[in-house]
SETORSE-918970 format. One line per 10 residues: number of its first residue (from 1); their letters; for each residue x, y, z of C-alpha. Coordinates in pm, whole numbers, always signed. Layout:
NUM = a = X/Y/Z | ...;
***
This chain:
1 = xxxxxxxxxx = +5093/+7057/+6851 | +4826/+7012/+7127 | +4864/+7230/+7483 | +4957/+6953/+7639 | +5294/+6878/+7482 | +5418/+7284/+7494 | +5686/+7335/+7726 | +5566/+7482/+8012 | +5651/+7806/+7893 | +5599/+7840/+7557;
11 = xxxxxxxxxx = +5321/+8037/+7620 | +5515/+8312/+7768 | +5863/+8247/+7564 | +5931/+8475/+7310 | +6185/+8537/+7008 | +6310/+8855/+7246 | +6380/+8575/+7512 | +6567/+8404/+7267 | +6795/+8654/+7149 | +6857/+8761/+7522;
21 = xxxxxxxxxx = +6973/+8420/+7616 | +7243/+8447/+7338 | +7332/+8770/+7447 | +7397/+8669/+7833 | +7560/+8339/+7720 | +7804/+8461/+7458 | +8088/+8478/+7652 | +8038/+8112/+7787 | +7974/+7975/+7452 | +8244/+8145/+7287;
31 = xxxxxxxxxx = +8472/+8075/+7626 | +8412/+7689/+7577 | +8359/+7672/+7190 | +8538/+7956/+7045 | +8326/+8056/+6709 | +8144/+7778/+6629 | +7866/+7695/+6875 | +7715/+7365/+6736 | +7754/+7035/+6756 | +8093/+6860/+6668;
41 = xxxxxxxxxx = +8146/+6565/+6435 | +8346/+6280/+6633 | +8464/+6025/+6370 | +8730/+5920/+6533 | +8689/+6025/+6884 | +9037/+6188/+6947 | +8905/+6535/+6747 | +8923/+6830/+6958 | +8623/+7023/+6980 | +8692/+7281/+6670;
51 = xxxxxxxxxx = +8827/+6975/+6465 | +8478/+6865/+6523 | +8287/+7148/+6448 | +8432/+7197/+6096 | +8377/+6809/+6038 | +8021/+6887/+6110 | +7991/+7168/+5879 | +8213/+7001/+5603 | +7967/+6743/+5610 | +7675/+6937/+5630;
61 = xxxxxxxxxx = +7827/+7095/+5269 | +7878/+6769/+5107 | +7547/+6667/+5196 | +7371/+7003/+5008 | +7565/+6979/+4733 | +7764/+7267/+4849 | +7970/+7473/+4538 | +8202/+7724/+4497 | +8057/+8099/+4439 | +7723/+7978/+4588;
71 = xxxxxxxxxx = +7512/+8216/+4760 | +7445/+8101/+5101 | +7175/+8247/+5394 | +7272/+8087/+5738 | +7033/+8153/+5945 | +7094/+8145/+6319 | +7467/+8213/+6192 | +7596/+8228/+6582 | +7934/+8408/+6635 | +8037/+8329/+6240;
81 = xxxxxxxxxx = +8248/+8043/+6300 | +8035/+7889/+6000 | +7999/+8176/+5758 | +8344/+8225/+5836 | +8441/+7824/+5691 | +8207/+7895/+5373 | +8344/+8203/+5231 | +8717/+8062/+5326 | +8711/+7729/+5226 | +8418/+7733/+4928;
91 = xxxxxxxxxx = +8451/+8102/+4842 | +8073/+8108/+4905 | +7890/+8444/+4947 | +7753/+8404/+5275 | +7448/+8642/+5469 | +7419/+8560/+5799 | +7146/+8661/+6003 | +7130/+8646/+6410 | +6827/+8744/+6656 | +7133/+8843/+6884;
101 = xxxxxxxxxx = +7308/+9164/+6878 | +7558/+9023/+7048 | +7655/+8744/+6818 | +7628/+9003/+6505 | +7905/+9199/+6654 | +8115/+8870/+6717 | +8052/+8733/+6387 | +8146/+9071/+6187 | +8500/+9066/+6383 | +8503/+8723/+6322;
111 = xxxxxxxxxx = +8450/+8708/+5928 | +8666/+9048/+5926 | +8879/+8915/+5661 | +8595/+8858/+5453 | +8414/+9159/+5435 | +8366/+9086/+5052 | +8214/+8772/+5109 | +7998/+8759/+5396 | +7791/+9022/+5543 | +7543/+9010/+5878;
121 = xxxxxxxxxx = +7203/+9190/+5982 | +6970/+9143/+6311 | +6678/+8994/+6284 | +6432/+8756/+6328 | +6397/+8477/+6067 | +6040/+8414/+6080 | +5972/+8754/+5984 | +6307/+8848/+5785 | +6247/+8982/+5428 | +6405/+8706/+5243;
131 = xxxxxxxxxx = +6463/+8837/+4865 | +6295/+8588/+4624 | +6460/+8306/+4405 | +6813/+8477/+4569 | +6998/+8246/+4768 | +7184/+7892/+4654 | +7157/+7712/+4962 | +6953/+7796/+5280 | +7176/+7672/+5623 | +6970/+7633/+5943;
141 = xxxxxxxxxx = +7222/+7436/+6145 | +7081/+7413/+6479 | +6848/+7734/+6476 | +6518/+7581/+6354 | +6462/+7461/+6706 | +6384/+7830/+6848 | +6123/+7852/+6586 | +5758/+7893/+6660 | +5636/+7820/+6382 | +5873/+7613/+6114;
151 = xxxxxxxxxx = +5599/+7522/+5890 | +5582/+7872/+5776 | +5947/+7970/+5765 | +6006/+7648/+5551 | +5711/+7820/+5291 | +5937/+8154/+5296 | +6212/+7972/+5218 | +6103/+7839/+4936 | +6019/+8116/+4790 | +6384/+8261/+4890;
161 = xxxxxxxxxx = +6544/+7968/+4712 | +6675/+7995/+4385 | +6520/+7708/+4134 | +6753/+7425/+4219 | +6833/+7569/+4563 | +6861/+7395/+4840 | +6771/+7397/+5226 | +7036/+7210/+5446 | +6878/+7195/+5819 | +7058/+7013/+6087;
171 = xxxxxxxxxx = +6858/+7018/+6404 | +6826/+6830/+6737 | +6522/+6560/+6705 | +6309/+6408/+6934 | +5932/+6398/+7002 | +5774/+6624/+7220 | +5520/+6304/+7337 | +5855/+6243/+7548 | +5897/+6411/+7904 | +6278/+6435/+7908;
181 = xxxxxxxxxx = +6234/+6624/+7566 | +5955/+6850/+7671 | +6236/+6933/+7946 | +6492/+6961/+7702 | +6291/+7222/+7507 | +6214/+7415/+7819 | +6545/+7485/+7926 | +6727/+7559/+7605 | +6410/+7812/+7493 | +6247/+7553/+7205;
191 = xxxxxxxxxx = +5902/+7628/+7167 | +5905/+7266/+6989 | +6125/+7033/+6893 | +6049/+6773/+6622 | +6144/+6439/+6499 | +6330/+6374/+6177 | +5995/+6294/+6035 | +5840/+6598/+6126 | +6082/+6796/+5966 | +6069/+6592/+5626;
201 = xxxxxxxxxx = +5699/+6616/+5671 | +5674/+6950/+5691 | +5945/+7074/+5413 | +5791/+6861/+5185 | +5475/+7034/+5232 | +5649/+7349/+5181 | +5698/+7244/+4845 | +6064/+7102/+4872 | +6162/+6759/+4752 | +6388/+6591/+5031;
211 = xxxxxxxxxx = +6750/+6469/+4840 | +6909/+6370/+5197 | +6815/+6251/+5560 | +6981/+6099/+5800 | +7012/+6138/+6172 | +7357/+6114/+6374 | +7406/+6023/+6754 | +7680/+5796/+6872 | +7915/+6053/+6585 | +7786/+6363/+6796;
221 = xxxxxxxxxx = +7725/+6325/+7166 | +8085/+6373/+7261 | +7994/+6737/+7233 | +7792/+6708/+7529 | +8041/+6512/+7739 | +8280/+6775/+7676 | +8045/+7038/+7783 | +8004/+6845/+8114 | +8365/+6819/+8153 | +8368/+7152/+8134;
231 = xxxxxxxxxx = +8109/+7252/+8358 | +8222/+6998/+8609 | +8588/+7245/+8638 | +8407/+7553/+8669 | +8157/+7405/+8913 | +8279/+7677/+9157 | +8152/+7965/+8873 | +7816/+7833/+8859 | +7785/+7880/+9232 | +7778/+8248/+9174;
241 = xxxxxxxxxx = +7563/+8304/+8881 | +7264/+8337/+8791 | +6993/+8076/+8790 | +6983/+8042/+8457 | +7351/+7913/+8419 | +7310/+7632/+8681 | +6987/+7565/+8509 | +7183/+7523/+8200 | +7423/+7319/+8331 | +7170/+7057/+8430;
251 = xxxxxxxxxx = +7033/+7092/+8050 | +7347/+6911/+7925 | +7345/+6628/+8136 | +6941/+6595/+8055 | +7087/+6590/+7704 | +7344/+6347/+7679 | +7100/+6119/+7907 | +6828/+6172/+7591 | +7140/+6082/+7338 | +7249/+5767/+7507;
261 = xxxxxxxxxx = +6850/+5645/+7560 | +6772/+5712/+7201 | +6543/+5967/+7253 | +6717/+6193/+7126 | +6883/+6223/+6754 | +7078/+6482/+6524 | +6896/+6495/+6186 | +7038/+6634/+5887 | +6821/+6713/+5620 | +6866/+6847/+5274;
271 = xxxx = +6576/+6927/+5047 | +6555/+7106/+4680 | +6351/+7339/+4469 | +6217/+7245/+4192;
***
């Protein structure tokens, strides 16, 4: 990536940044969204917003080849809502790992009832000890974006992939030759976002064959125009907090504009080990 497509603070942004913004915002995201704090799946358009959410991930499973008894590492795992869904619904053995000690407390109450199934630590993924050849499947849904540097976390998971493992990454795309994206990544702390063809590119290289791609937008932008709605009735909220709220708020619309111009797309990828 050259200087001149970094958001403008990407030299300064770090991964403590990152897991301070989830801290500060976990009571709006969990307000709004409950558990689950990634995009929904609108199929039919009359879901509600956790209806959604569990379409997404239910999709995201069929498309890695999800199995019972699998051992799963989603990572960016949020407050649980998806680790949560795996161990219930697939009986999965689920670790998820969080930069945010905030979300690690909400996802252990949240996955309380299976204590034998999943289990959570702090950290940072770029730098988390990742046991070799250990995990079935390796989730990133919507975490790979606060990465700074995915080429190299895409090597270590390769290595953390059992033979015949798979990574399942679902991300938001676009190209950071675009301004509105640059802006995009600026405001929701991406030190670079990347097209679907970046990604492929760049698992592949990691030594992954790709089994699945495809990229989603008309099926997922209702998740932003419910986040507007929402914003619009507690308008009078954002009046009295901090900067970084309103700022927020003007993220989303910048958002579903970059949806509805097509330069913006949600990719789902799903590559294997050898």
């Amino acid at each position: 990536m050259t200087a001149a497509s970094k958001p403008s603070r990407g030299s300064t942004l770090s991964a403590s940044d990152i897991g301070k913004h989830y801290d500060e915002f976990a009571w709006a995201y969990r307000r709004y969204w409950g558990n689950h704090i990634h995009h929904g799946l609108f199929l039919n358009g009359d879901e509600d917003p956790q209806q959604a959410q569990e379409l997404m991930i239910a999709h995201c499973a069929w498309r890695a080849g999800l199995r019972p008894g699998m051992a799963v590492a989603d990572v960016g795992c949020g407050h649980g809502g998806t680790a949560a869904f795996l161990a219930g619904r697939y009986s999965c053995r689920v670790l998820g790992l969080t930069i945010s000690r905030t979300q690690l407390e909400l996802a252990q109450k949240a996955c309380a009832a299976f204590n034998g199934e999943t289990r959570f630590e702090l950290g940072d993924a770029e730098s988390f000890a990742f046991q070799p050849s250990s995990f079935d499947l390796v989730w990133n849904m919507e975490s790979s974006e606060h990465f700074f540097d995915k080429p190299a976390y895409f090597r270590r998971v390769a290595a953390a992939l059992k033979p015949g493992g798979r990574l399942m990454v679902a991300a938001w795309c676009g190209s950071m030759k675009d301004e509105l994206v640059r802006e995009i990544a600026r405001i929701f702390l991406c030190p670079e976002l990347w097209t679907s063809e970046e990604y492929a590119r760049e698992i592949a290289a990691a030594g992954l064959k790709i089994v699945s791609r495809e990229q989603l937008a008309a099926e997922v932008v209702r998740t932003w125009d419910i986040s507007a709605g929402q914003i619009h009735k507690a308008r009078w909220l954002l009046s009295i907090l901090p900067p970084q709220f309103r700022e927020f708020a003007q993220g989303v619309e910048l958002i579903r504009q970059s949806y509805r111009s097509g330069k913006f797309s949600y990719g789902i990828l799903v590559a294997e080990k050898a």
